[in-house]
Backbone as a chain_set.jsonl record, in Angstrom:
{"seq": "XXXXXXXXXXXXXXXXXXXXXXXXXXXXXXXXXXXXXXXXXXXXXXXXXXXXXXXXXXXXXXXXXXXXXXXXXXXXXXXXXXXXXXXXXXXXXXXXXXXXXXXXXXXXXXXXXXXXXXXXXXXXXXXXXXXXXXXXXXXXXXX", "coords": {"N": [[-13.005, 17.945, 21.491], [-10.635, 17.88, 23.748], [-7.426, 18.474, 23.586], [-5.362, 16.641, 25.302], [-6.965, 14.504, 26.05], [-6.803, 13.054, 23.449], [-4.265, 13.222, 23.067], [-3.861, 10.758, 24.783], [-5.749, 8.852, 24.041], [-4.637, 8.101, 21.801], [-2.324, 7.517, 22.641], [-2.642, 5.103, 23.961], [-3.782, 3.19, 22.629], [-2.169, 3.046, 20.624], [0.623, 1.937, 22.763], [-0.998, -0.499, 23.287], [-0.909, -1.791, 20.771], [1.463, -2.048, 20.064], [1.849, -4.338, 21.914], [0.007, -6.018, 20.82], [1.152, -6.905, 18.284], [4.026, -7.732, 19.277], [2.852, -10.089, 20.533], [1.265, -11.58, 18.485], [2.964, -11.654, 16.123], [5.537, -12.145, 17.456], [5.387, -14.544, 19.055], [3.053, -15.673, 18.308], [3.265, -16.669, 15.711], [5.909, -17.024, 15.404], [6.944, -19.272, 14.888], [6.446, -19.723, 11.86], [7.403, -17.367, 10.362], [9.948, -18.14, 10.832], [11.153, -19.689, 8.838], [11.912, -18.078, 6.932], [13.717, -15.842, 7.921], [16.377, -13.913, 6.826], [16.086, -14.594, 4.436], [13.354, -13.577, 2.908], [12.461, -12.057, 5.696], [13.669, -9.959, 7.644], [17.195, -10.797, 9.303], [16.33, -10.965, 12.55], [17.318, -11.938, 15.11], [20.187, -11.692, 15.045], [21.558, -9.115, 13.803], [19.048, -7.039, 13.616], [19.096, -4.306, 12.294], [18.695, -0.957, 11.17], [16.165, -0.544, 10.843], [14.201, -1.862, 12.317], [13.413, 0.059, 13.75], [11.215, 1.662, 12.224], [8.935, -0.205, 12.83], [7.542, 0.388, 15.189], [6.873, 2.736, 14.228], [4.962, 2.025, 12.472], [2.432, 1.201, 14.052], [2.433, 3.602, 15.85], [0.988, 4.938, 13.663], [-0.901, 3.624, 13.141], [-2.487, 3.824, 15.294], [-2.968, 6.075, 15.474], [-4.693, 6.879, 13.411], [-6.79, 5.199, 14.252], [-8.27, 6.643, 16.494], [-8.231, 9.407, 15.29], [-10.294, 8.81, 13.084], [-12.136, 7.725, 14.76], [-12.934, 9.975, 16.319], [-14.428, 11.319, 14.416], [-15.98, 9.967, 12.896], [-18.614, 9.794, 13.838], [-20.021, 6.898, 14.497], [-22.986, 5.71, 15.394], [-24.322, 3.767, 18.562], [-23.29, 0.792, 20.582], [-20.26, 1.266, 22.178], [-18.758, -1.275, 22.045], [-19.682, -2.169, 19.022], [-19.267, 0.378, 17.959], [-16.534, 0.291, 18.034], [-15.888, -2.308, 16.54], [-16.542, -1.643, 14.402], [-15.024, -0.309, 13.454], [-12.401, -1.285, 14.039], [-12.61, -2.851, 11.693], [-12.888, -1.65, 9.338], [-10.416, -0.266, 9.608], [-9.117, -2.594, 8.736], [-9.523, -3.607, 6.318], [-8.424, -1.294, 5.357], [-6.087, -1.337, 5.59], [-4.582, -3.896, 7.101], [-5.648, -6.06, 5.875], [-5.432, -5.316, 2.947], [-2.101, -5.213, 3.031], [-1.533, -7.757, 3.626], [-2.337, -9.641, 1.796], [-1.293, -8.233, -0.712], [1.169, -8.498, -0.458], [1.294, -11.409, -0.488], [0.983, -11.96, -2.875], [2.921, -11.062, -4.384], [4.91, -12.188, -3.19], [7.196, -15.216, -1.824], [5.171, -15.921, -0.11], [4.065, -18.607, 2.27], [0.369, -19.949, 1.848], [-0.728, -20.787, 4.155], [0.101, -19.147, 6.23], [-0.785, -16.81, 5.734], [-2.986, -17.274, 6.314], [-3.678, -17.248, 8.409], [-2.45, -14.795, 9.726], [-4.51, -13.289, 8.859], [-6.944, -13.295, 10.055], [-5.709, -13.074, 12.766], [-5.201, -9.807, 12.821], [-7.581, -9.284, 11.909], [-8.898, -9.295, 14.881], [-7.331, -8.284, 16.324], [-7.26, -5.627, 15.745], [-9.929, -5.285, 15.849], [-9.992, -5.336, 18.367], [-8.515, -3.004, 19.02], [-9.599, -0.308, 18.003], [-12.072, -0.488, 19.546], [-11.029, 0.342, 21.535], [-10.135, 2.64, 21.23], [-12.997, 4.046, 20.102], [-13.827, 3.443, 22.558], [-12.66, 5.356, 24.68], [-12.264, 7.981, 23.17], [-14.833, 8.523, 23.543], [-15.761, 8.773, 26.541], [-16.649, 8.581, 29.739], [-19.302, 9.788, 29.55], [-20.966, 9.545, 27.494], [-23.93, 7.611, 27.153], [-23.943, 4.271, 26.705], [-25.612, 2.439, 24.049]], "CA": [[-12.345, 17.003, 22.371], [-9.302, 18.456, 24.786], [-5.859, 17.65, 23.112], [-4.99, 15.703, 26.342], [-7.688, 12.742, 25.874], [-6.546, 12.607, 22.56], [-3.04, 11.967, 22.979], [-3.552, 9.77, 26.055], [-5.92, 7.712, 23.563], [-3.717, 7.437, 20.873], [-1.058, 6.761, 23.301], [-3.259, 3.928, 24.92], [-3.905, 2.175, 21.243], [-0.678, 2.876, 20.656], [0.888, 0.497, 23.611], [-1.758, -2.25, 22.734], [-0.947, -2.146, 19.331], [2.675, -2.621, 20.447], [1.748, -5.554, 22.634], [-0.643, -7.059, 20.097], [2.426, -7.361, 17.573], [4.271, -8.515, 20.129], [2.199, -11.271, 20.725], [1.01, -12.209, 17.22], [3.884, -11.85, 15.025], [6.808, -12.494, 18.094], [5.248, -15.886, 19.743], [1.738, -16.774, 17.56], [3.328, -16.871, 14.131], [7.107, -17.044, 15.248], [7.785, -20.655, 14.21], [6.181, -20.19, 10.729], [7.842, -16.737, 9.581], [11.356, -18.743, 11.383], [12.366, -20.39, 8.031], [11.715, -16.678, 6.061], [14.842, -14.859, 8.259], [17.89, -13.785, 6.561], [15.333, -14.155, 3.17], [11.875, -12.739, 2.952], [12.539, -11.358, 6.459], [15.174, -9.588, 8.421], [17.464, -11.428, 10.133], [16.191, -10.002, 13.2], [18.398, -12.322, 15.88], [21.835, -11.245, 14.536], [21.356, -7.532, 13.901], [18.415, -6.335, 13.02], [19.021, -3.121, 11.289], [17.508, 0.248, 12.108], [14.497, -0.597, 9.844], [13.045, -3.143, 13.082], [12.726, 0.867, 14.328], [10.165, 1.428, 11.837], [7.636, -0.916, 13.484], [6.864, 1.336, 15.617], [5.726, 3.985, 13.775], [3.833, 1.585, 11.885], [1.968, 1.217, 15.281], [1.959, 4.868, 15.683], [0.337, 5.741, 12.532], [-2.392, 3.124, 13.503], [-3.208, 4.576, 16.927], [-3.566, 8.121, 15.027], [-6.018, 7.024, 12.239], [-7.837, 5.187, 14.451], [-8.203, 7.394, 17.127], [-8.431, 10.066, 14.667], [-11.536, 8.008, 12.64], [-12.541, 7.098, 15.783], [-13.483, 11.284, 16.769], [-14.623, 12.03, 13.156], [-16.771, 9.359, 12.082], [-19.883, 9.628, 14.644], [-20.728, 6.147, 14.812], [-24.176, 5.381, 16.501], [-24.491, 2.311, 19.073], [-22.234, 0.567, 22.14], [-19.134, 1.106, 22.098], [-18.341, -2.467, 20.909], [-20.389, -1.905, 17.555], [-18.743, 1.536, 17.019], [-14.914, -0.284, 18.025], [-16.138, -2.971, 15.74], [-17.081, -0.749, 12.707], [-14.043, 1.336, 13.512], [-11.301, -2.168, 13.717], [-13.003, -3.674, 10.712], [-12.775, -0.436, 8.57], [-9.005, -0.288, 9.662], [-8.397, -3.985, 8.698], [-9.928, -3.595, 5.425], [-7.992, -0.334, 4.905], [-4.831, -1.682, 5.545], [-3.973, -5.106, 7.324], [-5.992, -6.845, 4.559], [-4.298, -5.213, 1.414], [-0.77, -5.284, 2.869], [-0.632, -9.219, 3.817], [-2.88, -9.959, 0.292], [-0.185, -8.029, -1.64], [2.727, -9.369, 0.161], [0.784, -12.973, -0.731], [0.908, -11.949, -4.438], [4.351, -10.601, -4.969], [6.536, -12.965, -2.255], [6.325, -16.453, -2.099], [4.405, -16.132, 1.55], [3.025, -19.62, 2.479], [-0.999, -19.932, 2.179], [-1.159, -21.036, 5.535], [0.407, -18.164, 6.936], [-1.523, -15.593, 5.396], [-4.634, -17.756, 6.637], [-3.065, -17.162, 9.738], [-2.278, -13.764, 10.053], [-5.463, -12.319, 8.645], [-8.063, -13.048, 11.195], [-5.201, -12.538, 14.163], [-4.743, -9.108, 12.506], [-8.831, -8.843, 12.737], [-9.171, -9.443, 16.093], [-5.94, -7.101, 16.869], [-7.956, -3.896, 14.617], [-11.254, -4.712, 16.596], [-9.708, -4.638, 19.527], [-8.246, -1.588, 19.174], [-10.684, 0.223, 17.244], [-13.202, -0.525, 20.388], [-10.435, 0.849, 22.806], [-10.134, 3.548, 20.404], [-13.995, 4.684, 20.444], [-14.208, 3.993, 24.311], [-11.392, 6.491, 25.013], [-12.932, 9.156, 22.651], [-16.626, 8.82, 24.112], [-15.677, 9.271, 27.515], [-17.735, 7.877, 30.784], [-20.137, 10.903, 29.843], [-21.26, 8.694, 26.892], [-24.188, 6.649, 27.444], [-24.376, 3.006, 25.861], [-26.714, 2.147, 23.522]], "C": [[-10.998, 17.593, 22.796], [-8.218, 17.667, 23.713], [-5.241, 16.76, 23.704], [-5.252, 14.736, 26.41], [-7.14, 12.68, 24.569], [-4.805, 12.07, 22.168], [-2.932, 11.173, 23.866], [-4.655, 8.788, 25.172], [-5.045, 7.07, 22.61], [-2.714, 6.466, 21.849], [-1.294, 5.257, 24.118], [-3.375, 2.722, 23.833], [-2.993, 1.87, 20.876], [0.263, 1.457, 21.263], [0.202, -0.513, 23.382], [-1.513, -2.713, 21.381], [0.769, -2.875, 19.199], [2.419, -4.39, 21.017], [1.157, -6.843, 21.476], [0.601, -7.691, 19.005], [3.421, -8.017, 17.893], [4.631, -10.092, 19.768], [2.147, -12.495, 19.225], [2.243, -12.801, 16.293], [5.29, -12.425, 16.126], [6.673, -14.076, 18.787], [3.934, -16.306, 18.748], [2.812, -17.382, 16.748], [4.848, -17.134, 14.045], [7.713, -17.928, 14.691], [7.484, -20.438, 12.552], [6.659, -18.987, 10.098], [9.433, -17.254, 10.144], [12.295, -18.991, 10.225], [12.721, -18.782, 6.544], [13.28, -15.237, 6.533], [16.136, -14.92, 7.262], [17.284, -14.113, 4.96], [14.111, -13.242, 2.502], [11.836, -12.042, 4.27], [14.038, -10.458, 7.035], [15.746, -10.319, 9.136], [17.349, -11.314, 11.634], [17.077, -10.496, 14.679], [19.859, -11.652, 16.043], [22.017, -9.836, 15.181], [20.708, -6.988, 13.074], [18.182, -5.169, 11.754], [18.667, -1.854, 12.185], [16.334, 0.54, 11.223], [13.921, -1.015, 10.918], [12.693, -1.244, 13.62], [11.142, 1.284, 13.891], [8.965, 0.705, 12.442], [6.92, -0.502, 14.239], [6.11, 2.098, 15.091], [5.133, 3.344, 12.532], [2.272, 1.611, 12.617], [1.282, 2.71, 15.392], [1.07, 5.523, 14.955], [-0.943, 4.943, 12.824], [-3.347, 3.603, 14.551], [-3.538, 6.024, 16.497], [-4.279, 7.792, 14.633], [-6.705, 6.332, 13.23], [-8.249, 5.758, 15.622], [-8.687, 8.455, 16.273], [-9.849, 9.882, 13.709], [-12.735, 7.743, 13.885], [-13.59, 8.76, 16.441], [-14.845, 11.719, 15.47], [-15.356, 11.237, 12.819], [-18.054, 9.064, 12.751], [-20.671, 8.589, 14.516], [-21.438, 6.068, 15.701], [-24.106, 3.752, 17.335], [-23.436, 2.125, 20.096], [-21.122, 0.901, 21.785], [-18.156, -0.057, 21.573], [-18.767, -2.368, 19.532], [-19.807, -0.75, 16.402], [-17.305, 0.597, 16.804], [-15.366, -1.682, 16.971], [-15.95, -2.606, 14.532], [-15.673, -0.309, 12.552], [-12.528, 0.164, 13.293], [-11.399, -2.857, 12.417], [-12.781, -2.547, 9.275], [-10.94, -0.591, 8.311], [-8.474, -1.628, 8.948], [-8.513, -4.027, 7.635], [-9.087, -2.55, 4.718], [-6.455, -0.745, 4.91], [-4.091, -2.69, 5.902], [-4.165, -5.973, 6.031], [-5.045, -6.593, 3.313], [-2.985, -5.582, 1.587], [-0.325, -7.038, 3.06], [-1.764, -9.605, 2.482], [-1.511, -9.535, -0.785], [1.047, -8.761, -1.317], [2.763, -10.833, -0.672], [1.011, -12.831, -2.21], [2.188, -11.994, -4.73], [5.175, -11.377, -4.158], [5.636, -14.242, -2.234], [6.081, -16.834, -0.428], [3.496, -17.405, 0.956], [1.554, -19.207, 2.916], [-1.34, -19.346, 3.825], [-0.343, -20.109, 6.296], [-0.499, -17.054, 7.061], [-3.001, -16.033, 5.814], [-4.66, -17.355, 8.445], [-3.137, -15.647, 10.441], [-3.271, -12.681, 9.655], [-6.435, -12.014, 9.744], [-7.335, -12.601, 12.676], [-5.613, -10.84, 13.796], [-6.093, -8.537, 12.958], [-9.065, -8.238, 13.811], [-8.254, -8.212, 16.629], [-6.818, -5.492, 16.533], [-9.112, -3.615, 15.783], [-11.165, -4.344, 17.937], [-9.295, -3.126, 19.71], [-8.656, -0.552, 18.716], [-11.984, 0.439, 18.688], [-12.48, -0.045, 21.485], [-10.051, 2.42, 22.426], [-11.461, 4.276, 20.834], [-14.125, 4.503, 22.151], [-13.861, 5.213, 24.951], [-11.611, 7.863, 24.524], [-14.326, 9.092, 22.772], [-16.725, 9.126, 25.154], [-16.601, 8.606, 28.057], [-18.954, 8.807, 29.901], [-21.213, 10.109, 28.78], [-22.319, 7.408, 26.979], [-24.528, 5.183, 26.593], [-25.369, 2.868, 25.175], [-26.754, 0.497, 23.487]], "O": [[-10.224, 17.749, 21.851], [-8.296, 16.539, 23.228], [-4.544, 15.982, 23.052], [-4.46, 13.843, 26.708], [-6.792, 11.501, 24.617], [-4.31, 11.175, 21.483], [-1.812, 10.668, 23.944], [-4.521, 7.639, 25.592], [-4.751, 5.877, 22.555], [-2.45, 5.264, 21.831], [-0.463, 4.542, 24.678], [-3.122, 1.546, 24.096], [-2.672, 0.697, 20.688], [0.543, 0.414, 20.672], [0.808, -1.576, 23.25], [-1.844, -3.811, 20.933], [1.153, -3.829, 18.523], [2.839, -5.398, 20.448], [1.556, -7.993, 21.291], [0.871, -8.892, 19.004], [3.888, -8.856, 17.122], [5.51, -10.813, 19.296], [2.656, -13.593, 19.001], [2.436, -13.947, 15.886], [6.097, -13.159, 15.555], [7.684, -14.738, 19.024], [3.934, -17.5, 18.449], [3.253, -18.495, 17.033], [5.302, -17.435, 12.941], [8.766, -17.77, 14.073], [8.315, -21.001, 11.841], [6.472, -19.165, 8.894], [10.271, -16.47, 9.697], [13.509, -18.786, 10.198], [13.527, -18.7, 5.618], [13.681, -14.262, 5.898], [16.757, -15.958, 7.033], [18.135, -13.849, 4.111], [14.216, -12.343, 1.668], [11.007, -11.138, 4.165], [15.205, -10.552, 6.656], [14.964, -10.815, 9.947], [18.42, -11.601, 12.168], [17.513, -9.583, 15.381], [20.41, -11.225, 17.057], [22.37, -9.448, 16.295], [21.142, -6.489, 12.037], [17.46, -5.148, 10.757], [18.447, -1.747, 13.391], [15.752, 1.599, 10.989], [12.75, -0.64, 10.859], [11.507, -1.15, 13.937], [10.161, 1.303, 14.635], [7.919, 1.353, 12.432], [5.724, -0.793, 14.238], [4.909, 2.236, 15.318], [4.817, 4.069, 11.589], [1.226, 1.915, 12.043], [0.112, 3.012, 15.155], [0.424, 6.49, 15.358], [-2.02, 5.537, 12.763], [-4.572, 3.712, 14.588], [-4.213, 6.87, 17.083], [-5.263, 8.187, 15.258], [-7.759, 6.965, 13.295], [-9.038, 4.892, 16.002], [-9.898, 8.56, 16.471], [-10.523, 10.908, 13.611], [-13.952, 7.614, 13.756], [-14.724, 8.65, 16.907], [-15.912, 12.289, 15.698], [-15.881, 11.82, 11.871], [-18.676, 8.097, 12.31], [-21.88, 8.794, 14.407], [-21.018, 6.252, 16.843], [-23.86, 2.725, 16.703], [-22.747, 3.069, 20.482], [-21.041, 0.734, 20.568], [-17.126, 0.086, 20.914], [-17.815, -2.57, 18.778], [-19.758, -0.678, 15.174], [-16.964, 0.217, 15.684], [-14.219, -1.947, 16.611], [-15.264, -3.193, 13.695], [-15.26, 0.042, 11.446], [-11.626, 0.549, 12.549], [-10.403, -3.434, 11.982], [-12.473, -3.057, 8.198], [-10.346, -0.897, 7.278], [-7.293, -1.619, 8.603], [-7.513, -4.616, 7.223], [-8.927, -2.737, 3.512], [-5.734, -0.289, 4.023], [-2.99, -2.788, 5.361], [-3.282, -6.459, 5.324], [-4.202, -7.344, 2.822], [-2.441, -6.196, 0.669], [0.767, -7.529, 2.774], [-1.591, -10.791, 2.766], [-0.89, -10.345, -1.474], [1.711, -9.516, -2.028], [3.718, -11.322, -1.276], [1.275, -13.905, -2.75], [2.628, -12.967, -5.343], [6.368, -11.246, -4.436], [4.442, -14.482, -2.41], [6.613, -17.71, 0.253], [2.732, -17.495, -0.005], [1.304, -18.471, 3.871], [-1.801, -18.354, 4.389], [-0.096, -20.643, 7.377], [-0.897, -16.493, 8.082], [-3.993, -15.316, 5.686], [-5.536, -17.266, 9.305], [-3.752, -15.396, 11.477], [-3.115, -11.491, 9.927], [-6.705, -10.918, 10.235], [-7.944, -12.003, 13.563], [-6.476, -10.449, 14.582], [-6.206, -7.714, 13.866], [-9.362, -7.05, 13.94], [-8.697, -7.307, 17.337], [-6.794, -4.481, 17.234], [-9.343, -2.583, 16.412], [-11.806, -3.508, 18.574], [-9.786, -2.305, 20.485], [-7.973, 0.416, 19.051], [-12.682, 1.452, 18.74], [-13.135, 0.065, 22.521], [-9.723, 3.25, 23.273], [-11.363, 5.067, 21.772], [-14.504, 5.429, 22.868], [-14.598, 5.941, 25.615], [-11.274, 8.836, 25.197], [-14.987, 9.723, 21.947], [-17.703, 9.847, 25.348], [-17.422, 8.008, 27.362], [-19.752, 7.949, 29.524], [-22.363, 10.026, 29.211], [-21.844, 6.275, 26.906], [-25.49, 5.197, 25.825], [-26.364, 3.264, 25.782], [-27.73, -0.088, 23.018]]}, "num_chains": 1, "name": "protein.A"}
C-alpha cells in the first residue's frame, strides 16, 4: 500500500475521531461530566493546562492502530463487516478497559459509564469502517 493512502487514511480517521470527541464528550455527555471539573476532571473553562494537548494524540494513536490493523489484518466481507470487526476489536482493546477502570478506581457515576460505552462503540465502528474503506480502495470489490 503507497505511503500516501496511508497517511491520508490515518489522517481521515484521525479528523473524525477529533470530531467524534468533540461531539460525544463536548455536547452528548457535557452536562454529566459538568459537576466532575476542577475534581475528577480538568478544569477545562479556566485554563486548561497543556495536558487538554494530549487529546489529540490520543486520537492520533487511534487513527494509526486502526488504520494500521485495518492493512494487516485481511478481513474477508463488505466493508461494513470488516469496519465493524475492525471498531469492535478497537473498543474492546481500549475504550472498554479505560472507562471500566476509570469506573473502578474514581467514583465515576454508573450512569455515565452506561453512557459513554456504547457512544464510544458507535464512535470505534465508525471509524474502523472508514478505516478499512480507505485501505481497500475503489479497486476492492464488496462482498
Amino acid at each position: 500500500m503507497p505511503t500516501k493512502r496511508l497517511v491520508l487514511a490515518t489522517v481521515a480517521v484521525f479528523l473524525l475521531a477529533q470530531v467524534f470527541a468533540i461531539v460525544i464528550h463536548g455536547f452528548v455527555l457535557a452536562s454529566d461530566y459538568r459537576p466532575f471539573y476542577g475534581t475528577l476532571l480538568r478544569p477545562m473553562e479556566a485554563d486548561p493546562g497543556w495536558q487538554v494537548a494530549l487529546l489529540p494524540v490520543r486520537h492520533l494513536a487511534v487513527a494509526i492502530g486502526l488504520v494500521w490493523i485495518a492493512v494487516l489484518a485481511g478481513f474477508q466481507g463488505s466493508v461494513w463487516s470488516r469496519g465493524a470487526r475492525l471498531g469492535l476489536i478497537a473498543w474492546l482493546m481500549g475504550s472498554l478497559p479505560m472507562y471500566v477502570l476509570w469506573y473502578a478506581e474514581q467514583p465515576w457515576p454508573g450512569r455515565l459509564v452506561v453512557k459513554q460505552l456504547p457512544l464510544e462503540l458507535v464512535a470505534m465502528v465508525v471509524l474502523g469502517t472508514l478505516a478499512a474503506r480507505l485501505v481497500s480502495g475503489p479497486s476492492v470489490a464488496r462482498a
